[in-house]
Every structure is written in structure tokens, then in C-alpha cells.
Residue, then its C-alpha position, 0 to 999 in steps of 0.5 A: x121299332x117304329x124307328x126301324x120300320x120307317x127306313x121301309x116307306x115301301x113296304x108292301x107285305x107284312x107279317x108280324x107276330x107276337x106284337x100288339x096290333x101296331x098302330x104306326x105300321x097303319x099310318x107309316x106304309x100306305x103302299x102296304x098290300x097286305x097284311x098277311x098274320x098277325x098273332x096279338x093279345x086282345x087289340x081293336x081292329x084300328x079306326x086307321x086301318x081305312x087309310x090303307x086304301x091298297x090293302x089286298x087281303x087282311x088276316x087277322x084269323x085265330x087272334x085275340x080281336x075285340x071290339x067292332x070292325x070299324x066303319x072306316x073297312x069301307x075305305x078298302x076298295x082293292x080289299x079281295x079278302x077278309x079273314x079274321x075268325x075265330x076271334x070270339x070277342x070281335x062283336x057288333x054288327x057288320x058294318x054296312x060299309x063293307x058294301x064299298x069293298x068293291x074287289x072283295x072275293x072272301x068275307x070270313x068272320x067265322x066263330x066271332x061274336x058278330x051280331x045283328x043283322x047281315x048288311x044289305x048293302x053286301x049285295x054290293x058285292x059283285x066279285x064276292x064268291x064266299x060269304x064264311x059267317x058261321x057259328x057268331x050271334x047274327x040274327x034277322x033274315x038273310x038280306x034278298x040283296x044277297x042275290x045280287x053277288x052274281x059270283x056267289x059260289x059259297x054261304x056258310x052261316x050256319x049256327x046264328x039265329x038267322x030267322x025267316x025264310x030264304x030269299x027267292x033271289x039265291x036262285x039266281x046264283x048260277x055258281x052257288x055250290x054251298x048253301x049252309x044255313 
């Protein structure tokens, strides 16, 4: 397949089903925009996947993922959605490159085993407007950082073990319209 996949240089929109993560579609296409599903059993999330520096939206949701997000999705600048829940065995912290994700606009990664604490280095995250990290093992305190995402409109992080109060800064979100703790 890899053969086949190579006349396509160019490719900028994938959809891939019933296959294990593919490594080479990583390393083969970096005009590759999007990757918009992907249906696999029990894979990691590939170190690579930071060299697809044009990648728009990644969809992972309602797989088998396992391991932890690699440091290496702070390399995704034009990144403007993550959406990979519902991986219940995709754990560890967020990576607090994500904050590098410059164009990122949704951050979804519901129902995981995600833990630790949330990055502050999210408050990077000028464009973002949803913030979907609910029913996962986060803990510690909501980052006061987080009141710098001026375009906030939604934060879900409801059934965590997120502790303390909230930060007074949330009140500068003009646009929050779902704050679910």
C-alpha cells in the first residue's frame, strides 16, 4: 500500500478506515491538510505526526488510541482542531506544547484517561473557543492562564478531579457561553 500511496505526493485529505495507524502516510505527504478519521486498533499517536506542519484538523475520536500525545503536536501551528475522545486508554498529561498550536480553535479529548494537570501554557491559545476535556483523570487547579483564550466561548471539564477554586480571569471571557465544572 505504501507503494500505492506514493503516486499521491500531494495528498491533502485523507480518510483511512480499518487500518493501523499508518506510519508512512506521516513521513510521505506533508501538503496532507487533514486527516479527517481514522478507525484503528490500539496504536500510538506517532512522534511523526509533528512533521505535518499543515495539518488543519485531526480526528482521531472513538478509536482505540493508547499512549500519551506526543510533545512533538506543538510542531502543528495551522492545527485548528483536535478531536480524539473517546479513547479511554490515551493517557498522560497534555503536553504543554500544545500552547504552540497557535490556530487551534477546538481542543477535544473527552472520555481519555488524560491526567495531571491542565497546561498553562493553554493561555497561549488566543483563537481557541472550546476547551472539551470531561469525564478524564485530570487534576490540580484550573490554570488562571486559561483567561487569556479571549475567544473562549466553551469549557467542559466536568468529572475530573480538577480542584480549587475558579480563577477570577474566566470573568474576562466576554464570549463564554458553557462553563461546566
Amino acid at each position: 500500500m505504501a507503494n500505492w500511496f506514493s503516486l499521491f505526493r500531494f495528498l491533502r485529505f485523507c480518510y483511512v478506515t480499518d487500518s493501523p495507524f499508518p506510519g508512512f502516510l506521516v513521513q510521505s505527504f506533508p501538503f496532507l491538510f487533514r486527516f479527517l478519521r481514522f478507525y484503528y486498533h490500539r496504536p500510538t499517536i506517532p512522534v511523526a505526526i509533528g512533521n505535518l506542519t499543515k495539518l488543519q484538523k485531526l480526528i482521531l475520536y472513538d478509536n482505540q488510541l493508547s499512549g500519551e500525545i506526543p510533545t512533538t503536536i506543538g510542531n502543528l501551528k495551522n492545527l485548528q482542531v483536535i478531536r480524539a475522545g473517546g479513547n479511554k486508554n490515551l493517557e498522560g498529561p497534555l503536553p504543554q506544547e500544545i500552547g504552540n498550536c497557535s490556530s487551534l480553535v477546538m481542543l477535544g479529548l473527552a472520555k481519555t484517561s488524560l491526567s495531571g494537570f491542565l497546561p498553562p501554557t493553554l493561555g497561549l491559545l488566543k483563537n481557541l473557543e472550546t476547551i472539551a476535556i470531561y469525564t478524564s483523570l485530570l487534576s490540580g487547579e484550573i490554570p488562571t492562564e486559561l483567561g487569556d483564550c479571549t475567544g473562549l466561548q466553551n469549557i467542559y471539564l466536568y468529572e475530573n478531579s480538577v480542584t480549587g477554586s475558579i480563577p477570577s480571569k474566566l470573568g474576562n471571557l466576554k464570549n463564554l457561553e458553557n462553563l461546566l465544572l
